[in-house]
N, CA, C and O atoms as a printed pandas DataFrame, in Angstrom:
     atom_number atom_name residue_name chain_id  residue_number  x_coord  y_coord  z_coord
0              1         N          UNK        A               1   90.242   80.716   72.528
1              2        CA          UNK        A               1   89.949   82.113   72.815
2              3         C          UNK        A               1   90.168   82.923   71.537
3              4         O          UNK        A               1   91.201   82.833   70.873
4              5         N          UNK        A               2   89.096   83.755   71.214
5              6        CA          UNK        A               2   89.087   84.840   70.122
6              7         C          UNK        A               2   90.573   85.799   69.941
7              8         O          UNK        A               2   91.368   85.941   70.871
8              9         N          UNK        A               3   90.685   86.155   69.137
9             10        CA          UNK        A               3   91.750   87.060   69.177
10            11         C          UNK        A               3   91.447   88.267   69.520
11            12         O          UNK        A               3   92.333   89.097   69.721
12            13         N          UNK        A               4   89.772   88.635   69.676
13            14        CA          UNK        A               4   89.460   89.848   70.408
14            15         C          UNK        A               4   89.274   89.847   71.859
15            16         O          UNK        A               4   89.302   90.886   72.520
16            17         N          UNK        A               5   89.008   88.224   72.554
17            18        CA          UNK        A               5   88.878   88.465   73.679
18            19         C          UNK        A               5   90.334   88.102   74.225
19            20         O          UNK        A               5   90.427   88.181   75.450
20            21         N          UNK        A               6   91.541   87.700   73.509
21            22        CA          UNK        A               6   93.133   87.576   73.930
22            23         C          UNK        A               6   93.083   88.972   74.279
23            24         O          UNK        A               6   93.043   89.221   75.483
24            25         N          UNK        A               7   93.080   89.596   73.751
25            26        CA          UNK        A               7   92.759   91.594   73.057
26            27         C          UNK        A               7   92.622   91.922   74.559
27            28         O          UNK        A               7   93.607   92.268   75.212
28            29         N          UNK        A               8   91.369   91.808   75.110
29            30        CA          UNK        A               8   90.691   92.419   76.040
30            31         C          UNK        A               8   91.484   91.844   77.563
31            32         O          UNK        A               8   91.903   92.496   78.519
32            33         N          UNK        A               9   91.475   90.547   77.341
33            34        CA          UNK        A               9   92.117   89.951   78.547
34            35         C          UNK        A               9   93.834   90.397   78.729
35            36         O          UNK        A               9   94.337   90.377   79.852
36            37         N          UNK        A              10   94.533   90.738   77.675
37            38        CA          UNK        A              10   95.930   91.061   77.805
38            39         C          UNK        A              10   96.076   92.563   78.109
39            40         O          UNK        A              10   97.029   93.045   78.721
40            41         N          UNK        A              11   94.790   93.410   77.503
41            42        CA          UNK        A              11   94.707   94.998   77.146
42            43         C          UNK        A              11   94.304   95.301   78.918
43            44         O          UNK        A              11   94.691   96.288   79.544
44            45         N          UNK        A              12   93.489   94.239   79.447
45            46        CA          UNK        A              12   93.078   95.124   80.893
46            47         C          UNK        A              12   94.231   94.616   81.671
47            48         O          UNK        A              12   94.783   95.308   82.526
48            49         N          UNK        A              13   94.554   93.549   81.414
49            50        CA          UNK        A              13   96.391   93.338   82.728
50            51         C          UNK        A              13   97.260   94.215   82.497
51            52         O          UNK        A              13   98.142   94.435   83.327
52            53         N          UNK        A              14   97.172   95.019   81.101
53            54        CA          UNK        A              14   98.991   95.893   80.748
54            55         C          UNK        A              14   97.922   97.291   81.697
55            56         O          UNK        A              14   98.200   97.636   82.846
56            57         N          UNK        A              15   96.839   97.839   80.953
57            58        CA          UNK        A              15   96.272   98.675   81.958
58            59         C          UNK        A              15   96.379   99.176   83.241
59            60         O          UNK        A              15   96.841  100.229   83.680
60            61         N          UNK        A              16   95.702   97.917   83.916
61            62        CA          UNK        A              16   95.849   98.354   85.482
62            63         C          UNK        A              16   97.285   97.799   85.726
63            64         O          UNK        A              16   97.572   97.649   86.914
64            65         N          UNK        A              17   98.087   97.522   84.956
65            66        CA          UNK        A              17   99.759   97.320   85.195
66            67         C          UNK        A              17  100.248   99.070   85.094
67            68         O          UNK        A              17  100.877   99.561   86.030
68            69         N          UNK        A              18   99.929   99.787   84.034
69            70        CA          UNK        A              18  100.035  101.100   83.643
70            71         C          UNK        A              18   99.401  102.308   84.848
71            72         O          UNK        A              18   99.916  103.316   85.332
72            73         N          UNK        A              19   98.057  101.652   85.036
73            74        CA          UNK        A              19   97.336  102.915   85.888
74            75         C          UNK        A              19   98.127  102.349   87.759
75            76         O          UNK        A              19   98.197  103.139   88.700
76            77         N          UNK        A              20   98.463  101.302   87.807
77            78        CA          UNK        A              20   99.266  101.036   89.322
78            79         C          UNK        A              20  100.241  102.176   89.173
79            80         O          UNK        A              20  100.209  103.103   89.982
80            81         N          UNK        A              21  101.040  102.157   88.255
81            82        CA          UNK        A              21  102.363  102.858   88.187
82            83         C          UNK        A              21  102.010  104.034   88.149
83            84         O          UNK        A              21  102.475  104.755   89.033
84            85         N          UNK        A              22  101.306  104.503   87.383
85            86        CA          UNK        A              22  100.931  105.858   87.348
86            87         C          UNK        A              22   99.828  106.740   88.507
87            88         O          UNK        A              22   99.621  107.947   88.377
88            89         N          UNK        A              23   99.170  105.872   89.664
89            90        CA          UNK        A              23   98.996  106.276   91.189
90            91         C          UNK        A              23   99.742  106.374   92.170
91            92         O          UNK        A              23   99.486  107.001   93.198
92            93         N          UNK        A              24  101.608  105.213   91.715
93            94        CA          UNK        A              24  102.342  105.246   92.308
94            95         C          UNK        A              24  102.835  106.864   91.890
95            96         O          UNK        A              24  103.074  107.689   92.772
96            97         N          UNK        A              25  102.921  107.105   90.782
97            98        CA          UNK        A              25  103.531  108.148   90.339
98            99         C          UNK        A              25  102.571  109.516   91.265
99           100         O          UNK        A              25  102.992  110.510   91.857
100          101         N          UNK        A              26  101.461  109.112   91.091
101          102        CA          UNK        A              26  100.563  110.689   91.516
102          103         C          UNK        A              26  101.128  110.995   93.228
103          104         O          UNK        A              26  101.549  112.025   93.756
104          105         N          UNK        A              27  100.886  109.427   93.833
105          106        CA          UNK        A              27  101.136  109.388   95.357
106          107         C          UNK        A              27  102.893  109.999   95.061
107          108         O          UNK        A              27  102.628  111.124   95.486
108          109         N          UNK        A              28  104.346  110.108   94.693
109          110        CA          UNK        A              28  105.431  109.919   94.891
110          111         C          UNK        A              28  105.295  112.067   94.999
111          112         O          UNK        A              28  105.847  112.897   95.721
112          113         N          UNK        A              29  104.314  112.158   93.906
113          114        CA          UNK        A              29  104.277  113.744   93.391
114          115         C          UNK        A              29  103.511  114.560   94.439
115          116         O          UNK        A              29  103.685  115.774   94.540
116          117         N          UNK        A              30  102.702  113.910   95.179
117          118        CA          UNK        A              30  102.086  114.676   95.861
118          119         C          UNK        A              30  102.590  114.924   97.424
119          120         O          UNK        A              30  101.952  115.500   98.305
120          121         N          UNK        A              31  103.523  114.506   97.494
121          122        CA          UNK        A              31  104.208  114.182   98.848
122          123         C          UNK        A              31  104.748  115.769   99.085
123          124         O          UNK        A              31  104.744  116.724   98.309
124          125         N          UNK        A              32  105.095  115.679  100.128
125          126        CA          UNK        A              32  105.513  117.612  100.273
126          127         C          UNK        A              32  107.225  117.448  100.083
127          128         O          UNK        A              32  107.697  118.415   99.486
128          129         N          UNK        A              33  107.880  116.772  100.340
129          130        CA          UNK        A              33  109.442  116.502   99.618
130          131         C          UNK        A              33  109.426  115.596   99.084
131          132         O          UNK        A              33  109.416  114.459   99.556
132          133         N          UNK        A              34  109.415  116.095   97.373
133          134        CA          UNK        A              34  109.527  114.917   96.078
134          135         C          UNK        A              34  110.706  114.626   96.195
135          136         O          UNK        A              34  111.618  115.440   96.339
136          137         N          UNK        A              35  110.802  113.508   96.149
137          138        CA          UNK        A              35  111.852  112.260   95.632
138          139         C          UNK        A              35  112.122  112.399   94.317
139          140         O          UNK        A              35  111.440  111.562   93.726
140          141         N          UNK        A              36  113.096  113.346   93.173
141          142        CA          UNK        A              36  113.441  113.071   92.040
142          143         C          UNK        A              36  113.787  111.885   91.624
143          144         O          UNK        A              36  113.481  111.586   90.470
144          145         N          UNK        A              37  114.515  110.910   92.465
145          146        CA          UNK        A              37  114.937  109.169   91.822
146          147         C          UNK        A              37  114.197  108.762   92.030
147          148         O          UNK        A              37  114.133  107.748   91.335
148          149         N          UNK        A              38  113.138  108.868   92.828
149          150        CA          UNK        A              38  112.345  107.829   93.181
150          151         C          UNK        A              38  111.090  108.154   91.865
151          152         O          UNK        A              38  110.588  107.185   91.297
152          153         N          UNK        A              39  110.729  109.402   91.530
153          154        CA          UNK        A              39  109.743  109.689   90.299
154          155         C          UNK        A              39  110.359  109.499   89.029
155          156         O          UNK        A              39  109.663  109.027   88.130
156          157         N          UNK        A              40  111.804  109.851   88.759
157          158        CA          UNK        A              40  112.231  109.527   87.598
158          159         C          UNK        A              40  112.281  107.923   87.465
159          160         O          UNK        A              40  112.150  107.428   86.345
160          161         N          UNK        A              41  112.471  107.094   88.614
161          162        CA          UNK        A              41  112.494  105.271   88.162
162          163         C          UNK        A              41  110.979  104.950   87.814
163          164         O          UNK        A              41  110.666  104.135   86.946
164          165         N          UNK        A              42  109.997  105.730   88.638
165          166        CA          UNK        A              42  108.105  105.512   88.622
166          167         C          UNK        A              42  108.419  105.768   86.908
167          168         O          UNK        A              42  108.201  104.737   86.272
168          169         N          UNK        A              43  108.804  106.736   86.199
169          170        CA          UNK        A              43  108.793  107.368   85.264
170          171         C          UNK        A              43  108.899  106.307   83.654
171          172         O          UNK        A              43  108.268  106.058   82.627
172          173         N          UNK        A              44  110.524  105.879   84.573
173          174        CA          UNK        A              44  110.954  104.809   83.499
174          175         C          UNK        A              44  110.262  103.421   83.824
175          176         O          UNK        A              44  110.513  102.653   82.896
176          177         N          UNK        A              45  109.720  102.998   84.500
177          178        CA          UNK        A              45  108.928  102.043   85.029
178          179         C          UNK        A              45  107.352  102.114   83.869
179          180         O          UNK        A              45  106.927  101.154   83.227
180          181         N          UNK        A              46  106.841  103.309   83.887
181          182        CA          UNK        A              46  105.657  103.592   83.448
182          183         C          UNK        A              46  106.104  103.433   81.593
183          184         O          UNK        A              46  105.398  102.873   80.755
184          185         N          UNK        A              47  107.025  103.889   81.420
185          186        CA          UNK        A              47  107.541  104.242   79.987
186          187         C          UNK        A              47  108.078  102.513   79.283
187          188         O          UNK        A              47  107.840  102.184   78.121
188          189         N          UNK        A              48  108.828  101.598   80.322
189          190        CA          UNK        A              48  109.267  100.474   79.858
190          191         C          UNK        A              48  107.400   99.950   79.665
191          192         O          UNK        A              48  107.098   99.595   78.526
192          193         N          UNK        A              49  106.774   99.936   80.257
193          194        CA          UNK        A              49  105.213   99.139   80.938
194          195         C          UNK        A              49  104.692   99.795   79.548
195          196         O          UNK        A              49  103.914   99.151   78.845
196          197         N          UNK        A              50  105.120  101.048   79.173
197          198        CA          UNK        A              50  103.861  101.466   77.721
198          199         C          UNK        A              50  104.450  100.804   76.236
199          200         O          UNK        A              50  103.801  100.433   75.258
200          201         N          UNK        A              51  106.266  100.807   76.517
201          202        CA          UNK        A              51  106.843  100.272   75.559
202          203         C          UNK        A              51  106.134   98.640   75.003
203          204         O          UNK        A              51  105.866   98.255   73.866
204          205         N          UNK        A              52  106.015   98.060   76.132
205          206        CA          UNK        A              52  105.674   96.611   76.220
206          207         C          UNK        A              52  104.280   96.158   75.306
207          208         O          UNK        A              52  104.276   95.428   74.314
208          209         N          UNK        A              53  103.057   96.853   75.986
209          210        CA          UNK        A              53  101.640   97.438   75.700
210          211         C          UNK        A              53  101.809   97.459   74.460
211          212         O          UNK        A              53  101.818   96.407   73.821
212          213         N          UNK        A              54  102.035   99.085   73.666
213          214        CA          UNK        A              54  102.573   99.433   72.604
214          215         C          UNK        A              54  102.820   98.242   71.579
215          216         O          UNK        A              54  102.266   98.191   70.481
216          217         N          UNK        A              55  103.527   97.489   71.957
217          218        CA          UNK        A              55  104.316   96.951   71.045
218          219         C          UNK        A              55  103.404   95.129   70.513
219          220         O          UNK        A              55  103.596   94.526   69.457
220          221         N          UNK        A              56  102.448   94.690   71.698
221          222        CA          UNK        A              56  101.276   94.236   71.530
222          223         C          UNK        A              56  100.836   94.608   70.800
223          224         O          UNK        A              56  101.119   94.221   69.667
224          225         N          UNK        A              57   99.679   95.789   71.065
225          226        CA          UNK        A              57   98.928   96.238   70.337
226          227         C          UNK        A              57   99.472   96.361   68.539
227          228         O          UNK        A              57   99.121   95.757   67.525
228          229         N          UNK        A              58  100.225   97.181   68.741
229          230        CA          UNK        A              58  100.779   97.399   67.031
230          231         C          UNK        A              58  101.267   95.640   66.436
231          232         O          UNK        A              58  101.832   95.803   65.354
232          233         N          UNK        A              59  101.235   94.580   66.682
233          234        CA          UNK        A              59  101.822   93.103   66.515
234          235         C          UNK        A              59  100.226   92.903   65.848
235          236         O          UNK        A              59   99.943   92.862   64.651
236          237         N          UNK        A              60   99.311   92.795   66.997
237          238        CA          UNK        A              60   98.109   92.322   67.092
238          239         C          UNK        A              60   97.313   93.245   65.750
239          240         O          UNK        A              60   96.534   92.705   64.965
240          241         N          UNK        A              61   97.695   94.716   65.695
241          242        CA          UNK        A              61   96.608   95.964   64.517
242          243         C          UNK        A              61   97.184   95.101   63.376
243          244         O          UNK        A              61   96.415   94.524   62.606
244          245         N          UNK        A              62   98.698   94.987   63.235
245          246        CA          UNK        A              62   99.318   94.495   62.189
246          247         C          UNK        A              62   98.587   93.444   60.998
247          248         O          UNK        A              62   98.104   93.498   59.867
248          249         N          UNK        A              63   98.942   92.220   62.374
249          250        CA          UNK        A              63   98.242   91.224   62.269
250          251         C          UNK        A              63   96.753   90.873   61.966
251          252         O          UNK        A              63   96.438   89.727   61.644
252          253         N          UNK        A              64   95.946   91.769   62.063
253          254        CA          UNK        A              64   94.828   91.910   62.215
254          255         C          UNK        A              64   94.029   92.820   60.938
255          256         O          UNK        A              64   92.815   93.019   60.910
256          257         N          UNK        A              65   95.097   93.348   59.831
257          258        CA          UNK        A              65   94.776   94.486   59.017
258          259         C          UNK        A              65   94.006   95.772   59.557
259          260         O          UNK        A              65   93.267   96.568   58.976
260          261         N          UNK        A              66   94.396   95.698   60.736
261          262        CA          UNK        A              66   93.310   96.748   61.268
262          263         C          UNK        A              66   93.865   98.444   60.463
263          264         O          UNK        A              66   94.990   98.943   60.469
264          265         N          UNK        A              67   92.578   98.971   59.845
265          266        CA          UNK        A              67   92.384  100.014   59.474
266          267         C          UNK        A              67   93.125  101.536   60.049
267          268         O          UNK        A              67   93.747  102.326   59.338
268          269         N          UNK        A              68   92.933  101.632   61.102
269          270        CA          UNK        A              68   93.167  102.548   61.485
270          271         C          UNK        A              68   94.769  102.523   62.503
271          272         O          UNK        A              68   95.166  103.323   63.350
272          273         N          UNK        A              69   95.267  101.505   62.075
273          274        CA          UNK        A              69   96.851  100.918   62.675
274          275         C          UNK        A              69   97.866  102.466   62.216
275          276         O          UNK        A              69   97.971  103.061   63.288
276          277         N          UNK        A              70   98.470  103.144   61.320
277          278        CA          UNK        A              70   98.600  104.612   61.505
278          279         C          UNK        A              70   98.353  105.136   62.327
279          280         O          UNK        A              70   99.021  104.803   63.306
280          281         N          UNK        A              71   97.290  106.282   62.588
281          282        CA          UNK        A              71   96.557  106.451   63.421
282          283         C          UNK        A              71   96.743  106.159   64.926
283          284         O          UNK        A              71   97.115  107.028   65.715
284          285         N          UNK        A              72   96.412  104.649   65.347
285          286        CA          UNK        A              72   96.598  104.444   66.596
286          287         C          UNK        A              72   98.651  104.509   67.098
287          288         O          UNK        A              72   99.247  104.865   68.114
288          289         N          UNK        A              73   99.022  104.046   65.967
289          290        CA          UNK        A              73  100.658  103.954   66.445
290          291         C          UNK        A              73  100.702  105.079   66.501
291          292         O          UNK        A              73  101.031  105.369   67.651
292          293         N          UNK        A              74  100.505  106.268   65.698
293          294        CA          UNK        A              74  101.112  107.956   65.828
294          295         C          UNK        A              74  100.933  108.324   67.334
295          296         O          UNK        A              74  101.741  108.795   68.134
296          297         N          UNK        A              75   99.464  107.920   67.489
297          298        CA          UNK        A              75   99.414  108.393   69.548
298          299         C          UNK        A              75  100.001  107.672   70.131
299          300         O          UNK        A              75  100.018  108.101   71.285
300          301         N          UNK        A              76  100.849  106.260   70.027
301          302        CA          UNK        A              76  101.760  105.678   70.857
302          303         C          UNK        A              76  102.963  107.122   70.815
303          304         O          UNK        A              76  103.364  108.019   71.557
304          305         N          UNK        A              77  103.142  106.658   69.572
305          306        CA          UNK        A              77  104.629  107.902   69.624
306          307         C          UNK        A              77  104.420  109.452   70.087
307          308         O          UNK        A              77  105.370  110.221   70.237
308          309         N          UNK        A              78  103.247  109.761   70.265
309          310        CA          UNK        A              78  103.194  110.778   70.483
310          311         C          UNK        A              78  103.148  110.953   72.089
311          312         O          UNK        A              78  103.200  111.948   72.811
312          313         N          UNK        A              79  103.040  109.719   72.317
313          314        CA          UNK        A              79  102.313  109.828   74.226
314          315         C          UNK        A              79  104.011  109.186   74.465
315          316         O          UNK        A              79  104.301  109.098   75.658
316          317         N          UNK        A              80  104.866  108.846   73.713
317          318        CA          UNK        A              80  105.894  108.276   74.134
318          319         C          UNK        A              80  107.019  109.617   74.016
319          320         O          UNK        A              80  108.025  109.693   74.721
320          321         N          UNK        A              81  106.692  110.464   73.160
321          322        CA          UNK        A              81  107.595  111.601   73.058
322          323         C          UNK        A              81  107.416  112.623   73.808
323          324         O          UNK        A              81  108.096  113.636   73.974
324          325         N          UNK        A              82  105.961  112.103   74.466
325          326        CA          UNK        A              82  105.696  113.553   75.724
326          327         C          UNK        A              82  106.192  112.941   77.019
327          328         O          UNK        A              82  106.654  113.641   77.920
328          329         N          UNK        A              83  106.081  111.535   77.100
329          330        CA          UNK        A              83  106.903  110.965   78.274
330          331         C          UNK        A              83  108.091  111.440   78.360
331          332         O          UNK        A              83  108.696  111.999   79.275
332          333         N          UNK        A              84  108.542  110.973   76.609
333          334        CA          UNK        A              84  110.503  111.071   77.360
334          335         C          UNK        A              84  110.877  112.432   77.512
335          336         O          UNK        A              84  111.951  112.791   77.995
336          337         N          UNK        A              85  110.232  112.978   77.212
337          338        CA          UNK        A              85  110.640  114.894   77.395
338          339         C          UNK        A              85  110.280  115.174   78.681
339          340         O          UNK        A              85  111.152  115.809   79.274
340          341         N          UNK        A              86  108.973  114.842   79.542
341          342        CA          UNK        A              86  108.938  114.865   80.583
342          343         C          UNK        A              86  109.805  114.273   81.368
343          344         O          UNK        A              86  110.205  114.930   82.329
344          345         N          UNK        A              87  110.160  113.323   81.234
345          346        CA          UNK        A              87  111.317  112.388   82.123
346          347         C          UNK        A              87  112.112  112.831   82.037
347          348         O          UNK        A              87  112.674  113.051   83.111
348          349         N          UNK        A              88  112.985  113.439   80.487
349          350        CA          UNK        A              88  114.250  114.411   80.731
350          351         C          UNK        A              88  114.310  115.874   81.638
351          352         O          UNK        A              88  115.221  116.385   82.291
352          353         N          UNK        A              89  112.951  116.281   81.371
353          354        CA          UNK        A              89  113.189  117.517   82.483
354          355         C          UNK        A              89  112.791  117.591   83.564
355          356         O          UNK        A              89  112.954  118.683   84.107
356          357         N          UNK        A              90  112.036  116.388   84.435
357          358        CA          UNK        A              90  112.100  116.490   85.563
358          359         C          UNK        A              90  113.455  115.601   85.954
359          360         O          UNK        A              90  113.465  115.336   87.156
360          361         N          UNK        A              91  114.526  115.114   85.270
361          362        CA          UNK        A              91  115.663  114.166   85.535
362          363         C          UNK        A              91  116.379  115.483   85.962
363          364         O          UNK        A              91  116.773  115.566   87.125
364          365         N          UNK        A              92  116.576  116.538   85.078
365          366        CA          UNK        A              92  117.058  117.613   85.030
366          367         C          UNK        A              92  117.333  118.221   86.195
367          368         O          UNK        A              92  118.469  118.561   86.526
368          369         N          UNK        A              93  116.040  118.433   87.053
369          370        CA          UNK        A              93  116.063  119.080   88.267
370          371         C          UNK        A              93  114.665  120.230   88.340
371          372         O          UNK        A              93  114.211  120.969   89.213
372          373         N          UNK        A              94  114.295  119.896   86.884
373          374        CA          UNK        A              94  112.766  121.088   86.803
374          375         C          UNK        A              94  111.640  119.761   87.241
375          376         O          UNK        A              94  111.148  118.858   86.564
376          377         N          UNK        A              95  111.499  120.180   88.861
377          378        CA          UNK        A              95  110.558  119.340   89.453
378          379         C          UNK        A              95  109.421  120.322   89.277
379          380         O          UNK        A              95  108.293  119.830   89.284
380          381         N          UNK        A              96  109.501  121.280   89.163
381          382        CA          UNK        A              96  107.800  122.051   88.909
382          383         C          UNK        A              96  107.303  121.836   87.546
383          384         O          UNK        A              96  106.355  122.577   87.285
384          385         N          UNK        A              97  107.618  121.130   86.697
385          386        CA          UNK        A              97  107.108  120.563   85.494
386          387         C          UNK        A              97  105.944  119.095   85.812
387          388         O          UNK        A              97  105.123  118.450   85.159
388          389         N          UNK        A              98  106.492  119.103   87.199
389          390        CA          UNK        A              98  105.051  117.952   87.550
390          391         C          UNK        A              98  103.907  118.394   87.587
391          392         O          UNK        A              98  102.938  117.758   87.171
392          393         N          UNK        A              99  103.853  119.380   88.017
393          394        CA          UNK        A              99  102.337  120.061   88.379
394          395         C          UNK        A              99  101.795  120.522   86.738
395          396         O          UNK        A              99  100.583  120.491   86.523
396          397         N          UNK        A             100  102.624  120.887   85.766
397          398        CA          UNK        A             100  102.642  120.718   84.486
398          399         C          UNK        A             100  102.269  119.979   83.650
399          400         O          UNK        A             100  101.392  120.019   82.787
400          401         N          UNK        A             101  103.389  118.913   84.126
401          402        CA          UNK        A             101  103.081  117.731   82.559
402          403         C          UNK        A             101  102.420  116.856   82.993
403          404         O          UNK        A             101  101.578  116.353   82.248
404          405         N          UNK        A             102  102.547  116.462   84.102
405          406        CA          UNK        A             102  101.966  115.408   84.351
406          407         C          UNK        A             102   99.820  115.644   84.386
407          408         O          UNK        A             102   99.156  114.923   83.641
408          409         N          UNK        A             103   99.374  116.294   84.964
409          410        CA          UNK        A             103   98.331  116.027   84.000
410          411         C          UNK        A             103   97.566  116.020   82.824
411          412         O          UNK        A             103   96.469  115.538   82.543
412          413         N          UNK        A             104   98.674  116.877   82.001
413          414        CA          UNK        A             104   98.500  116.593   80.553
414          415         C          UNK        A             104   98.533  115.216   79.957
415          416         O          UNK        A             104   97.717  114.633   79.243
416          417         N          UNK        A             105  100.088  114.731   80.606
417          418        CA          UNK        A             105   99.814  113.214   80.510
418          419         C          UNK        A             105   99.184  112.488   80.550
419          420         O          UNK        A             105   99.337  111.587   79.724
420          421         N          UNK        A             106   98.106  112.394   81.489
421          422        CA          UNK        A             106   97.333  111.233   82.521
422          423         C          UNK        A             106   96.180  111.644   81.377
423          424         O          UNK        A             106   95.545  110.668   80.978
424          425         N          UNK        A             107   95.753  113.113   80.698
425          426        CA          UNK        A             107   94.650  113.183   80.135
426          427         C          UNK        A             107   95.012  112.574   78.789
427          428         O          UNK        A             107   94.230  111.744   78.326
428          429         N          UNK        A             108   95.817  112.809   78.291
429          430        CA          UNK        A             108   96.633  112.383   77.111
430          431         C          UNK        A             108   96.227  110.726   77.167
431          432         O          UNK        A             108   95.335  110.165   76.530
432          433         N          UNK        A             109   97.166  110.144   78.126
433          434        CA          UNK        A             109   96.524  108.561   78.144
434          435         C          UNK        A             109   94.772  108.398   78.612
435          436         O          UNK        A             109   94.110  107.703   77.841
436          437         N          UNK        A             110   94.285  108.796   79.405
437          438        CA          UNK        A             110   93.020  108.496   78.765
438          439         C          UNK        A             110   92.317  108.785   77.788
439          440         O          UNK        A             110   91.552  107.853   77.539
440          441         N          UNK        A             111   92.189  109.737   77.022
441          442        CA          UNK        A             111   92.124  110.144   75.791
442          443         C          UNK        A             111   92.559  109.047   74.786
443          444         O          UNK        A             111   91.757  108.806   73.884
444          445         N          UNK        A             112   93.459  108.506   74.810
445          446        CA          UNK        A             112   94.270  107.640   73.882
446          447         C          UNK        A             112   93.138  106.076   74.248
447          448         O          UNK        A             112   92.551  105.279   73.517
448          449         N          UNK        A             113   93.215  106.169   75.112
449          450        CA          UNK        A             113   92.684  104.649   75.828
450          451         C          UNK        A             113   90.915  104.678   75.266
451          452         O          UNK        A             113   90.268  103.753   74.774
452          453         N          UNK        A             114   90.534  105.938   75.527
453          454        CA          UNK        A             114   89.065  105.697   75.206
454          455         C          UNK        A             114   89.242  106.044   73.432
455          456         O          UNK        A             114   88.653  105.085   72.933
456          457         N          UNK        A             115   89.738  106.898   72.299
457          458        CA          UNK        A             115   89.464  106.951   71.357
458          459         C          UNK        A             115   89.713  105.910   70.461
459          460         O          UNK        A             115   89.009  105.512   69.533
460          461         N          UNK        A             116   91.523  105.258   71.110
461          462        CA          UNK        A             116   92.064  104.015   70.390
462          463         C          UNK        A             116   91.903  102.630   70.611
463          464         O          UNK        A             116   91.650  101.665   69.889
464          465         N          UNK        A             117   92.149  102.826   71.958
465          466        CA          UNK        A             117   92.061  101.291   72.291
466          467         C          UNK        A             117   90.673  101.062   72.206
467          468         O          UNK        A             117   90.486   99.948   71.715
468          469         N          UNK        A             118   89.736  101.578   72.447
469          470        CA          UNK        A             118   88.323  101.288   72.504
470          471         C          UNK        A             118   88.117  100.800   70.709
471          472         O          UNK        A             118   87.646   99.703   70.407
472          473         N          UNK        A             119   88.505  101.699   69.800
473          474        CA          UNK        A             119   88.527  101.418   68.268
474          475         C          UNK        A             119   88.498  100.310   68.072
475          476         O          UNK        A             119   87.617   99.587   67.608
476          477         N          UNK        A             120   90.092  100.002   68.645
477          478        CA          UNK        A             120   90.568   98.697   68.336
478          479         C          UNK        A             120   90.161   97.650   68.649
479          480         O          UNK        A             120   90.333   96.587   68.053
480          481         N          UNK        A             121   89.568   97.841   69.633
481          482        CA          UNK        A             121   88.599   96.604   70.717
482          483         C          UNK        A             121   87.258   96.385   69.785
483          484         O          UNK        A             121   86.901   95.248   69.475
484          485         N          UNK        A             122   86.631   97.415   69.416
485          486        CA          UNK        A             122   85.449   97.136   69.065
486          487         C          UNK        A             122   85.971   96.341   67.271
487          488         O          UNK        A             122   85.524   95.216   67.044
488          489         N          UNK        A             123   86.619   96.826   66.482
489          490        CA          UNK        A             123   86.948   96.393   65.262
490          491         C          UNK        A             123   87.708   94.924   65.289
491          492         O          UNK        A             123   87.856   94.295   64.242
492          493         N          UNK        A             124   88.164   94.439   66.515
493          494        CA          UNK        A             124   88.209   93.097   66.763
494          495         C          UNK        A             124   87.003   92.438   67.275
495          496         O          UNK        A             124   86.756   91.256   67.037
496          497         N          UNK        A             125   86.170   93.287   68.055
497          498        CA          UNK        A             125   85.068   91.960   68.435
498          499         C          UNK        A             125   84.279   92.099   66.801
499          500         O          UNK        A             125   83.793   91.062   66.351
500          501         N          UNK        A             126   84.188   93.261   66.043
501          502        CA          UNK        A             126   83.339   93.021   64.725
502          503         C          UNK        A             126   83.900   91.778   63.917
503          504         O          UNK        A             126   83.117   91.193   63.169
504          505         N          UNK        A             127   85.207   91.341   64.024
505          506        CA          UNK        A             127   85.896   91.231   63.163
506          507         C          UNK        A             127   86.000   89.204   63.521
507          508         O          UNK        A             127   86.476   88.286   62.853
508          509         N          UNK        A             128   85.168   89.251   65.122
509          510        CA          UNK        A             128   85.053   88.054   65.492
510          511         C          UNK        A             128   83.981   87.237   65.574
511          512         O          UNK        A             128   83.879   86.158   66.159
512          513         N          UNK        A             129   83.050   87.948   64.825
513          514        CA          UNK        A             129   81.455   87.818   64.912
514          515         C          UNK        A             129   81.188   87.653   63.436
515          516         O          UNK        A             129   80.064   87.220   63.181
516          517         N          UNK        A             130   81.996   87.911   62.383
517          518        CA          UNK        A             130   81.926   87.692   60.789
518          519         C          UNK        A             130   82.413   86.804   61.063
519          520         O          UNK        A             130   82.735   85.985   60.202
């Protein structure tokens, strides 16, 4: 197996591993009495699951000389520093920061998913065809 299609086959299991957690998360938020432990564990659940991802991907850009490896790590950290700030203040007790952050988030990760990971996907299948 290619190292672009390892890529694709590992990139769509951490995914719908990521987007499960994060419907668990929408369903926990939309309930009419939120569960703070129960969204802050969805929270750290979603955050360990991006750590994991993350840490693939940047092994694999590494490995791979991929170009634009900067770039794609800065939006890890950046989607990881809007997590943990969100997680600290809805831990807090500011549960109206859901209706807030959280779809900034969700746009934030798709955004990330279609500008980067898509990059990265395509500059490995180029990169498997030379």
């Amino acid at each position: 197996m290619s190292t672009a299609h390892a890529y694709a086959a590992t990139n769509e299991t951490e995914h719908q591993d990521m987007e499960a957690i994060g419907a668990e998360i929408c369903r926990l938020v939309s309930e009419i009495s939120i569960e703070p432990a129960k969204v802050v564990n969805a929270l750290n659940l979603l955050k360990a699951s991006m750590l994991l991802h993350f840490a693939h991907e940047e092994t694999l850009m590494k490995e791979a000389n991929f170009q634009n490896f900067f770039h794609h790590r800065r939006s890890h950290n950046y989607i990881l520093t809007e997590l943990s700030v969100f997680i600290s203040s809805f831990a807090s007790g500011r549960t109206d920061t859901i209706s807030e952050i959280w779809p900034h988030l969700k746009t934030t990760l798709d955004t990330h998913l279609i500008r980067y990971d898509e990059d990265l996907e395509r500059f490995l299948n180029r990169r498997a065809e030379s």
